[in-house]
Structures are given as C-alpha cells and as structure tokens.
N, C-alpha and C positions, 0 to 999 in steps of 0.2 A: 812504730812505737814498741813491738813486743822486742827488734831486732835491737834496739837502743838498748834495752833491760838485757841481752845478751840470748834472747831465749829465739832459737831457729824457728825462721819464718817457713809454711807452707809454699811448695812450688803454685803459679799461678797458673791455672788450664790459658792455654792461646783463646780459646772464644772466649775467653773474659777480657782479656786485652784491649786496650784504646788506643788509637794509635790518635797521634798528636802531632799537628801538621802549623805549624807559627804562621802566622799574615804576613805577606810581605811588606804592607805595610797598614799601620794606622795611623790615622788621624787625629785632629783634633775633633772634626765633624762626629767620626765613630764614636770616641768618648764622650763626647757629650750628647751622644745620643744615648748611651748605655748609661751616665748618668741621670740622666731624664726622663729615663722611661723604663727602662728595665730594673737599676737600682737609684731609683728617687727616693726612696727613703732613707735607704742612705746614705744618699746626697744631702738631702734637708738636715739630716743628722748633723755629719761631719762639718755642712758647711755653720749649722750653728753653731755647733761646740766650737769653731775656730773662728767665729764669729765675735761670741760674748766672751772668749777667755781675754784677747785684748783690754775688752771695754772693762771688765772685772779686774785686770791684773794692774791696769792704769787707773783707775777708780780708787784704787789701796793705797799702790805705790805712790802715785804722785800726792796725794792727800796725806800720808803718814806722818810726813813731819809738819805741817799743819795741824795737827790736830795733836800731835805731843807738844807744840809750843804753846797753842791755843788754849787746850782744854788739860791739859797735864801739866803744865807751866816746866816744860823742859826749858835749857839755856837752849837758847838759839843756836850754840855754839854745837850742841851733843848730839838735834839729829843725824848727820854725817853718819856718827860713829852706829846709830841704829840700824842705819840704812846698809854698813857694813855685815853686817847679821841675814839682813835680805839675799843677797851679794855671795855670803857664801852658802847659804840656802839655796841658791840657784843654781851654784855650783857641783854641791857635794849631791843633790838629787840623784841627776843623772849616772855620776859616777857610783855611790851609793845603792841607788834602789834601780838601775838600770836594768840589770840583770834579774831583779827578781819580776819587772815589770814584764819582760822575755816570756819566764819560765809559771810564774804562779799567776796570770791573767789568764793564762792560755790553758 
C-alpha cells in the first residue's frame, strides 16, 4: 500500500518471511471441504446472496411490464421501450461503476 503512494518500503528481516509452497493439486473434495467447515459462513453468505439475487431480479423484471399495463394503463405497445432502460442499466453498471466497485469497497 505505502509503495503504491510512491513512499519506500522497509527491507523485511528473513525470519519474518513465509515461504509459500502451491498444492499440487486440489480438488473438488478439498473445497468443499474448506467451504464447509472452515469458511461456512461464508459459504451460507455467498451462496445466499447468489441465491435470492436471481429470484429478486426475475420477480421485477419479468412482472414489470405487467404491472405498467395492468396498474399504470401503459399501451401494451411501450413496455419494450421501458424495458430498454433496464437493458442499458445493465449494461452501463459494470462499465460505469466497475472500477469504483474495485477501488472504493475495498
């Protein structure tokens, strides 16, 4: 972090050092076992959040123009055009707030 900001980093003493040795291999077994037990919470987490965002984002979306024709008396003809708006909301997100999503969460 300070070396990012341009400001020179401290040498590190060798007995501080971890040496770092890769699996040669994992599985599926190991993760789900490190899912399960070690990080189940946040497992139960993520798998929720990716769970309900479906059932929520299909709950809106598919109902939307249903309910501007129903309860808003659009022309049947103009949800398309709303659902354009969703479309490029979906789009300009990622390209848009992608980056800050990166830097200002973290």
């Amino acid at each position: 972090m300070a070396q990012e900001r341009g400001k020179p980093l401290p040498p590190v003493d060798d007995c501080q050092a971890v040496e770092i040795r890769p699996e040669k291999f994992t599985g599926y077994f190991t993760l789900l076992k490190l899912c399960f037990t070690t990080y189940w919470r946040r497992s139960v987490l993520g798998g929720t959040l990716m769970i309900t965002q479906p059932f929520l984002y299909n709950a809106i979306f598919f109902t939307y123009t249903l309910v501007l024709t129903k309860f808003y008396h659009v022309s049947a003809t103009k949800p398309p055009l709303y659902l354009i708006a969703f479309a490029v909301g979906n789009l300009a997100d990622p390209l848009i707030l992608g980056r800050l999503y990166d830097t200002v969460r973290r």
